[in-house]
C-alpha positions in Angstrom: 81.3 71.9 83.3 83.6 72.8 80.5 85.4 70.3 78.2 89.0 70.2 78.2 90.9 73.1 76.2 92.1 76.1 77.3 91.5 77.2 81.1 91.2 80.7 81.8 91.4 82.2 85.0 89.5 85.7 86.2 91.4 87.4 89.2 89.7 90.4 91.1 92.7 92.1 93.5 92.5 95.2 95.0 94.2 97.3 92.5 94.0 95.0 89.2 91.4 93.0 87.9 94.0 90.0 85.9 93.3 87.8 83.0 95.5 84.5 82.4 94.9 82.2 80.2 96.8 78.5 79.6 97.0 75.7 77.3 99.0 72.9 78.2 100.8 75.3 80.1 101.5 77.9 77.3 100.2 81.1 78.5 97.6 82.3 75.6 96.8 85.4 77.1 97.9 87.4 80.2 96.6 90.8 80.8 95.8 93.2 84.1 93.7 96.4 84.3 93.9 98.3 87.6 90.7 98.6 87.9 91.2 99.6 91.8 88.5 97.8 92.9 89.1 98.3 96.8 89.5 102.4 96.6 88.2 104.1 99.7 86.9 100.4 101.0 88.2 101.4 104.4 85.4 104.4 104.9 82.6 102.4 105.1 83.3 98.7 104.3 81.3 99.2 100.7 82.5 99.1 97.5 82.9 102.6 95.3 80.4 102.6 92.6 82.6 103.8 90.3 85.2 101.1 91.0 82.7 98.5 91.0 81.7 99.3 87.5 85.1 99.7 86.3 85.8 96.3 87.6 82.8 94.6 86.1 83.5 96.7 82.5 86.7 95.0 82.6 85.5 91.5 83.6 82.6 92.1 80.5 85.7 92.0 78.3 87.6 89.0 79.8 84.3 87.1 79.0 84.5 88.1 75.5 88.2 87.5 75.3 87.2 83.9 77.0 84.8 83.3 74.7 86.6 83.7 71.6 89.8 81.3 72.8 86.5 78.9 73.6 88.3 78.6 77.0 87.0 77.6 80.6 86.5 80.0 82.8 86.8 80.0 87.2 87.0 83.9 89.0 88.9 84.4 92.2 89.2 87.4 94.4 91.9 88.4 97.0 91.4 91.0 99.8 88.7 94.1 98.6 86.2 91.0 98.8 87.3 89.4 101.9 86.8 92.9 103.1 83.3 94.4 101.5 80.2 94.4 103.1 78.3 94.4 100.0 80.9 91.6 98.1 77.8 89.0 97.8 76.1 91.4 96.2 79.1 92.3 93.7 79.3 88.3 93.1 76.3 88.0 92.0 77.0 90.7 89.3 80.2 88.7 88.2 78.3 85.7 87.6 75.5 87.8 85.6 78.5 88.9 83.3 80.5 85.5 83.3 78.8 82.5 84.7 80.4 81.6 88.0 81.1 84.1 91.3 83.9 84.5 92.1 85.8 82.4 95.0 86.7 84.7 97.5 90.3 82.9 98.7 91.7 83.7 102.4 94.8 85.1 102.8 96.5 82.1 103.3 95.7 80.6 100.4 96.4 83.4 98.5 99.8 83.0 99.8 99.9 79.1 99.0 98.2 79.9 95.2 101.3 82.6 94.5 103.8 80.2 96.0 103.0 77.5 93.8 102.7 79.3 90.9 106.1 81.3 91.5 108.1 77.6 92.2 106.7 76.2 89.4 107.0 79.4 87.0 111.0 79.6 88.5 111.5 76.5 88.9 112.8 77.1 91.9 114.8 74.1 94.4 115.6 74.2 98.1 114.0 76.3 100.8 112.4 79.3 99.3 110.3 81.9 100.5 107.6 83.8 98.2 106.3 87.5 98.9 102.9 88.6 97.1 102.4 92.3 97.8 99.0 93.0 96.5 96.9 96.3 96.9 95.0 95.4 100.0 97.2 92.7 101.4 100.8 91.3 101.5 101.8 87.4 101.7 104.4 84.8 102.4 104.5 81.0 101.8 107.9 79.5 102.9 109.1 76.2 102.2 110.2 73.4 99.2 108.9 72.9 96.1 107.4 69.7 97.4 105.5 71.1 100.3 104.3 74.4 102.0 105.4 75.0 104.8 104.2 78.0 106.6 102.1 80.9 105.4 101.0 84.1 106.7 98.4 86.9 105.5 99.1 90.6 106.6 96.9 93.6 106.0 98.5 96.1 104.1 100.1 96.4 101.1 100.0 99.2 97.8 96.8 100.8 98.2 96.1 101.1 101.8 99.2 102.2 102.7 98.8 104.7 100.4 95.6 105.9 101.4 96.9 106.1 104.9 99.9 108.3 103.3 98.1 110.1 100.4 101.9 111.7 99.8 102.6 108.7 98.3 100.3 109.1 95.3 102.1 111.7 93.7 99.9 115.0 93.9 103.6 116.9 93.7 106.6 115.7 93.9 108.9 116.4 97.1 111.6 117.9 98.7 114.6 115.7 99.8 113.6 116.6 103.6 110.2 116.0 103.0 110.7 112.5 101.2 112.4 111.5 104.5 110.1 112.4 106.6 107.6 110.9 104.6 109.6 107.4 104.0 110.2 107.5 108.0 106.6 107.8 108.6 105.6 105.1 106.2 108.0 102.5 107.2 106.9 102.9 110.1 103.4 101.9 109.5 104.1 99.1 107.3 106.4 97.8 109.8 104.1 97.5 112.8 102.0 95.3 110.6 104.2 93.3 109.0 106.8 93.1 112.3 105.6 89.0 112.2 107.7 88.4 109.1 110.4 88.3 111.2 109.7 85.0 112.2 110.0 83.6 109.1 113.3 84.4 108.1 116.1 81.8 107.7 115.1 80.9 104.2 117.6 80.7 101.1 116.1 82.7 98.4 113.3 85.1 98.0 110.8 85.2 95.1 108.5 87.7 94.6 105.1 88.2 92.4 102.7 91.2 91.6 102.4 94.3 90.2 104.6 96.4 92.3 107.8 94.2 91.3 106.9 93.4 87.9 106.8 97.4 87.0 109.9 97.9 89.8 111.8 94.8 87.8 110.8 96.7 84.1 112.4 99.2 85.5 115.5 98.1 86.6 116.3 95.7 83.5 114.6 98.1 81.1 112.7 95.0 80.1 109.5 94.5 80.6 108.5 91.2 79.4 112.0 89.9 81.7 111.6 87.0 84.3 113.7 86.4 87.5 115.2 90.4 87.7 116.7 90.5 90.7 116.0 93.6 92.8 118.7 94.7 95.6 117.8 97.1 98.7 120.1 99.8 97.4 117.5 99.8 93.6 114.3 99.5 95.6 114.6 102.4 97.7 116.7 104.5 94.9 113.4 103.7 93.1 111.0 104.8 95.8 113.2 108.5 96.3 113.0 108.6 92.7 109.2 108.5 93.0 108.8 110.7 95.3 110.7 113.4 94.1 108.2 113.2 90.6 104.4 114.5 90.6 102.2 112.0 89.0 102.9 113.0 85.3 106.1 112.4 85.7 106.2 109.2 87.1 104.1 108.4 84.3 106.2 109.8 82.1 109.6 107.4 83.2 110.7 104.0 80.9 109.2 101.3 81.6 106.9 102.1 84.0 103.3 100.8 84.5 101.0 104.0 84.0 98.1 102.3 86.2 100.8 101.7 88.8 102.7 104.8 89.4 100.6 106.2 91.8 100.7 103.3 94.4 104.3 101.7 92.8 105.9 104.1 95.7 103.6 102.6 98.9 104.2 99.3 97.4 108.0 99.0 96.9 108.2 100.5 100.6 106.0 97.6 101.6 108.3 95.4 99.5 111.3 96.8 101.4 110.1 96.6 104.6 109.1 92.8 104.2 112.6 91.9 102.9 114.4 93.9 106.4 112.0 91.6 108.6 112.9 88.7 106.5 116.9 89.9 106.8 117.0 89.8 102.9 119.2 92.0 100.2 117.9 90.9 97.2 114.6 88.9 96.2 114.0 87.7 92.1 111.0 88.4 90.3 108.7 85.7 89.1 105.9 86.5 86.5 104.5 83.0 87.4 101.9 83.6 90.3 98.5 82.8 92.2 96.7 83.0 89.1 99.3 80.1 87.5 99.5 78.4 90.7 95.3 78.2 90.9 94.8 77.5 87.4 97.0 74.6 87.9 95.7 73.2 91.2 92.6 70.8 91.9 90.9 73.7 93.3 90.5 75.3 89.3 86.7 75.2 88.8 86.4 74.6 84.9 82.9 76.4 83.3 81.5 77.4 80.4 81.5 81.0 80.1 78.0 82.1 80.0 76.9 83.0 76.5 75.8 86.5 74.9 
């Protein structure tokens, strides 16, 4: 086990392969690659080789990063490893590169991680609910920041969604008449999975962590370091029909945007959107605080030395 100092904290998603570490709380480093780990993981339940060596570049350089803050290190991943066929295999490669394998965390406590960090990061009172929308998958935690509630795990979110609606990513942009059909068509899908949010509604506020709302909260503030943007229905879906009507250089090519993200940033805000109608919210907050601050800071943290080079 590692002595105390720094803890650092290795997160593989489906889209981003994340890097956070803290001392005493301070955050020393934060960073996230989308590495799109879980790309064309529905075909045949295997990772893409491509994607799996991307991820593991990426991880390479967290080690280094690691090493030089002489931090401990722990790895977690979310959905594309609860989902591969081949992820013990893809493990063991992590802990070639780092030292541990990763944990692969269920949904809900994915959900629980993100809630705690989110509470704590906002400091957030009362009864509170907190979305993660990730690549592969999209969670809630409700309740206080004294004790979780409920929590559920549902399985779409950025990525699948749009590689079940490749129109999404950007290849051109569209037509008015075809962004409506295509938004119709979408919300559709999204809804039928995540139709069991609606039982979790009655909550009084609405925070919300990942990628999709960090780069939609950039956009909207025109700040991109910014915490606790708040992000009405009327700007998400202005955002998504602004998408869409832009090809992929384009979207690229707009303030404050995430380049790895705006390919997927349109799948994920509509999953976003749809989440907040089941939950009968307007307008959730954005919290950079997340599952990686709410795991690093939990009993479950699993402090190592970061294997040496």
């Amino acid at each position: 086990m590692a002595a105390a100092g720094p803890r650092g904290l290795i997160s593989i998603g489906t889209n981003s392969t994340r890097l956070l570490i803290l001392a005493d709380d301070r955050v020393v480093s934060a960073r996230s690659v989308g590495t799109r780990l879980g790309q064309g993981l529905g075909d045949d339940g295997r990772l893409d080789a491509a994607a799996r060596e991307r991820t593991l570049a990426v991880i390479a350089q967290y080690a280094e990063e690691l090493r030089a803050a002489r931090a401990a290190v722990d790895v977690i991943a979310t959905s594309a490893l609860r989902r591969a066929d081949d992820a013990l295999e893809f493990a063991e490669a992590v802990a070639t590169a780092v030292g541990i394998e990763p944990r692969v965390i269920s949904g809900d406590e994915e959900a629980a991680y993100s809630f705690a960090g989110a509470v704590w990061g906002a400091g957030a009172a009362g009864h509170v609910g907190v979305l993660d929308v990730g690549g592969g998958s999209t969670e809630l935690a409700v309740g206080t920041p004294a004790a979780i509630e409920r929590t559920i795990s549902l399985e779409i979110g950025a990525v699948r969604l749009s590689e079940r609606h490749p129109a999404l990513l950007g290849a051109r942009g569209l037509e008015p008449p075809e962004r409506a059909a295509l938004v119709a068509a979408a919300r559709a899908d999204a809804d039928a999975i995540l139709a069991p949010l609606a039982e979790f509604a009655g909550f009084e506020r609405l925070l919300a962590v990942g990628g999709t709302v960090f780069t939609a909260a950039a956009m909207v503030s025109g700040d991109a370091a910014k915490d606790g943007v708040a992000i009405d229905r009327l700007q998400r879906r202005s955002i998504i029909d602004e998408l869409l009507a832009r090809d992929l250089a384009a979207r690229r090519a707009l303030p404050n945007i995430r380049p790895q993200r705006a390919d997927i940033l349109a799948a994920g805000l509509l999953v976003v959107d749809v989440a907040c109608d089941r939950l009968a919210i307007d307008t959730l907050r954005v919290s950079h605080a997340d599952l990686l601050a709410g795991y690093l800071r939990s009993p479950a943290y699993r402090a190592t030395d970061v294997i040496e080079r």
